[in-house]
N, C-alpha and C positions, 0 to 999 in steps of 0.2 A: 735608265732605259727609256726612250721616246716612243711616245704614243705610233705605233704603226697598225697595229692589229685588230678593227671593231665587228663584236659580232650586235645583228640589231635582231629582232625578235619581229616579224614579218607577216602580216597575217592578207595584205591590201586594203586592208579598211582605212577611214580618214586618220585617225587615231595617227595607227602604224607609217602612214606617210606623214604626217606631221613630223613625228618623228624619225624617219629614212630624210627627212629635211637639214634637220641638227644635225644628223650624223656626216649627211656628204660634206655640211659644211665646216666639220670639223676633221673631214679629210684631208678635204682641201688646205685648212690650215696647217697640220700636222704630216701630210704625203702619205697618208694611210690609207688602206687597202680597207673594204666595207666588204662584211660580206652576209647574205639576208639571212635567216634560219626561220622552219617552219615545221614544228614541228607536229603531227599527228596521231592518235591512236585508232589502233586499228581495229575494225568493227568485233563487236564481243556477243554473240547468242549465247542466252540461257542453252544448257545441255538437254533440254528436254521439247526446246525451240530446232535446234542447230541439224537435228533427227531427220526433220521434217523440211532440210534447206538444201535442196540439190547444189553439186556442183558447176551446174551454168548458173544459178543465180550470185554465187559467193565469184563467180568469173567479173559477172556481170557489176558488181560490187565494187570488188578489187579497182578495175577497171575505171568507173564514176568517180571512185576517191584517186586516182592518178590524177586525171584529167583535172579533175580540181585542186592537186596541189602542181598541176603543169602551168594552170593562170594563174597563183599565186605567183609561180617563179616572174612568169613571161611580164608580171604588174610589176614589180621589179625593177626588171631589167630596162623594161620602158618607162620605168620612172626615172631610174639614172639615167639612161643615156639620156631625158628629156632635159632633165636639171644638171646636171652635172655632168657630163661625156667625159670628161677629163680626169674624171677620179677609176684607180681601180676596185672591179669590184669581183664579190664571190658568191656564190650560194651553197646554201645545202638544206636539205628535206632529210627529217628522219622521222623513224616513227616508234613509240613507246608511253609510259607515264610524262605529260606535258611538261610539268616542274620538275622531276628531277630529268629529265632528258635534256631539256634546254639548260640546266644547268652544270651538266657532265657536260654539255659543248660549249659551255663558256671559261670553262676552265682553260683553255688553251688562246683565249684571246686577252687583251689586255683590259677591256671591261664588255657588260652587256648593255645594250639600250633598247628602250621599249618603252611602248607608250605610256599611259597615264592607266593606271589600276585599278579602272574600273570596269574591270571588263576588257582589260586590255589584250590581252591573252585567253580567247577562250574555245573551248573545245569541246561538241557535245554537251552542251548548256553550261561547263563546270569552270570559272574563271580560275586561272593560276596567281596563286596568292602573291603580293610581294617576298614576305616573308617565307615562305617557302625557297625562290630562288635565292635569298640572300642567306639565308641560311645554309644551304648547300652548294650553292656555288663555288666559294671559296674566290669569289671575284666581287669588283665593286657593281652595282647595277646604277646604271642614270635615266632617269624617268622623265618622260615630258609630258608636259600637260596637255592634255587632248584640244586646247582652244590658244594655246601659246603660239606666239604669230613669229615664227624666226627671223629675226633681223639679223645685220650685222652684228660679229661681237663687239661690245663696249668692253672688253680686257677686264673687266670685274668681278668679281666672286665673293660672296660669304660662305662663311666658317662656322656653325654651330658649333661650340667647344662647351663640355662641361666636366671636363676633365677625367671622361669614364676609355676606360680601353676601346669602348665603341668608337666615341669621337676620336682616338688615337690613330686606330685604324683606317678611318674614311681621312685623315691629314696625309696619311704616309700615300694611303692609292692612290690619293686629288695632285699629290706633289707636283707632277708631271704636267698638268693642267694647271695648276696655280703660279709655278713656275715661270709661264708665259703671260699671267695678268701684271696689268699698271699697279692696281692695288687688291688688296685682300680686307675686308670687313670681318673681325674674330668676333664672333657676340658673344655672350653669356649672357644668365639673367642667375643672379647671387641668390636672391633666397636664405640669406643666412646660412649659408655653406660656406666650409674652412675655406683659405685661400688655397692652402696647401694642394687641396682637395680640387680644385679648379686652373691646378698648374701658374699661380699667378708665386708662390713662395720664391724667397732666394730670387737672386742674382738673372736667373736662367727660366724664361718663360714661353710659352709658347709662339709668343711675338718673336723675343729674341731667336729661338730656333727658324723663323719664316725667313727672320732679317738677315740668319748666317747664310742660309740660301740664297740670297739675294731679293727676296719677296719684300716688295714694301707693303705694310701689314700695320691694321691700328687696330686696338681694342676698343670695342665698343659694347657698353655695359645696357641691358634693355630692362626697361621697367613691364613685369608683367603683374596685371592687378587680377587678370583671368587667368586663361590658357597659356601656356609654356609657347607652345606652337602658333600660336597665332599672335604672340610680341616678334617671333621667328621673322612669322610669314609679312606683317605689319611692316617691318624694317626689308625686307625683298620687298616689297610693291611698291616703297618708299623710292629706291636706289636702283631697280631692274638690276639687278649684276645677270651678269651672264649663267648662274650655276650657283645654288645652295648645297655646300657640302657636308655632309651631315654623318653619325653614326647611327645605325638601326637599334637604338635603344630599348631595352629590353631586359627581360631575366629568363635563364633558361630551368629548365626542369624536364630532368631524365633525356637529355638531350634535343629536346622541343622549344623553341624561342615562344614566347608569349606575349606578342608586340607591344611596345611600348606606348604609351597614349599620343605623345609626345609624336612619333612617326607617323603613327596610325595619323592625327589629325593630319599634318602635315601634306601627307600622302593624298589624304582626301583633299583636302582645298588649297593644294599647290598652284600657284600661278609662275613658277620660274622653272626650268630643269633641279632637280633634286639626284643628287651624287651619291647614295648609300654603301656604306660596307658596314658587315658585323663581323 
């Protein structure tokens, strides 16, 4: 299935258009339909406050919060047609719990994108966690760094692999996207871990699986004397690819993911788009 469907996470800040950047211009590669989401919750009084709140003032409320999410759309709209007229595009405003809302609407597109997670989403001072959308989305999310300068694609990508169902699953979502790269950079960093254990056993390896798809794809083994994430990140600043794709690494408990260090850094001092699924 080809990429045609992206929902981006929309707020008009620099951030959000940095990234409404990447997206048009992976519409434009792909013939896909962009469409913005913004979503809000709705004002909440104490019960003991709410008594004492006429109905012209809660009008008058209502009202302010429209209108503000009426220039979010119209930032939007005038930013495609600014940048991109030629691509098409969508919107939509709801409103609810931020994280899980935006990510019951991303279930119906092909992945989410949004900006850099630091605050990149935020609503009534409360930022929406990465982990949170990736967690219940059941879609991949790609992240761009609030100061990443979009260039043309250089058709490049790395692969974080370390052979966990996480990194499994961010291969299979990235497929469609990797698909269309010159070449594919696999890292690992061994650690004294089985090979088995890192998909390199036998015959049939994660290379080999890239190659049967036609992806030209090398292994490349990183020495980390620190941080996991930052021999990661080191080998991205080396090479610019276009996209780090990665698994949201982690363990879960009573159904709660517990982020893994390893994302979490990443996350924070990313300089390339990062591709997450769990």
């Amino acid at each position: 299935m080809a990429i045609k469907d992206l929902l981006i996470a929309y707020q008009g800040d620099e951030g959000s258009q940095n990234a409404l950047r990447l997206a048009l211009q992976m519409a434009q590669k792909y013939g896909a339909t962009v469409t913005g989401a913004y979503v809000y919750a709705p004002e909440q009084y104490e019960s003991q406050i709410r008594h004492w709140i006429g109905d012209d003032f809660l009008k008058t409320m209502r009202r302010v919060q429209l209108e503000a999410v009426a220039k979010v759309e119209a930032s939007f709209r005038d930013f495609v047609t600014e940048h991109a007229p030629d691509v098409s595009h969508d919107w939509i405003s709801a409103t609810g719990p931020v994280g899980l809302t935006l990510a019951r609407l991303s279930r119906t597109y092909d992945f989410l994108i949004t900006g850099q997670f630091e605050g990149a989403i935020r609503v009534g001072g409360r930022a929406v966690q990465p982990e949170e959308l990736l967690l219940r989305a059941g879609k991949p999310v790609l992240m761009i760094p609030k100061k990443y300068k979009v260039r043309p694609f250089r058709e490049e990508a790395v692969v974080a692999w370390d052979g966990s169902r996480y990194a499994a699953r961010a291969l299979t979502d990235a497929m469609h996207i990797l698909g269309t790269k010159k070449s594919i950079d696999v890292v690992t960093v061994n650690r004294n871990r089985e090979q088995a254990l890192l998909g390199w056993a036998g015959k049939h390896d994660v290379i080999s699986h890239l190659q049967r798809h036609g992806i030209n794809a090398r292994h490349v083994e990183l020495e980390a004397r620190g941080r996991l994430g930052r021999a990661i990140l080191d080998h991205c600043e080396a090479h610019d690819p276009d996209m780090l794709v990665m698994g949201a690494f982690g363990r879960g408990k009573l159904g709660a993911m517990l982020f893994g260090g390893v994302s979490q850094y990443i996350l924070e001092h990313q300089s390339v788009p990062v591709l997450m699924s769990h």
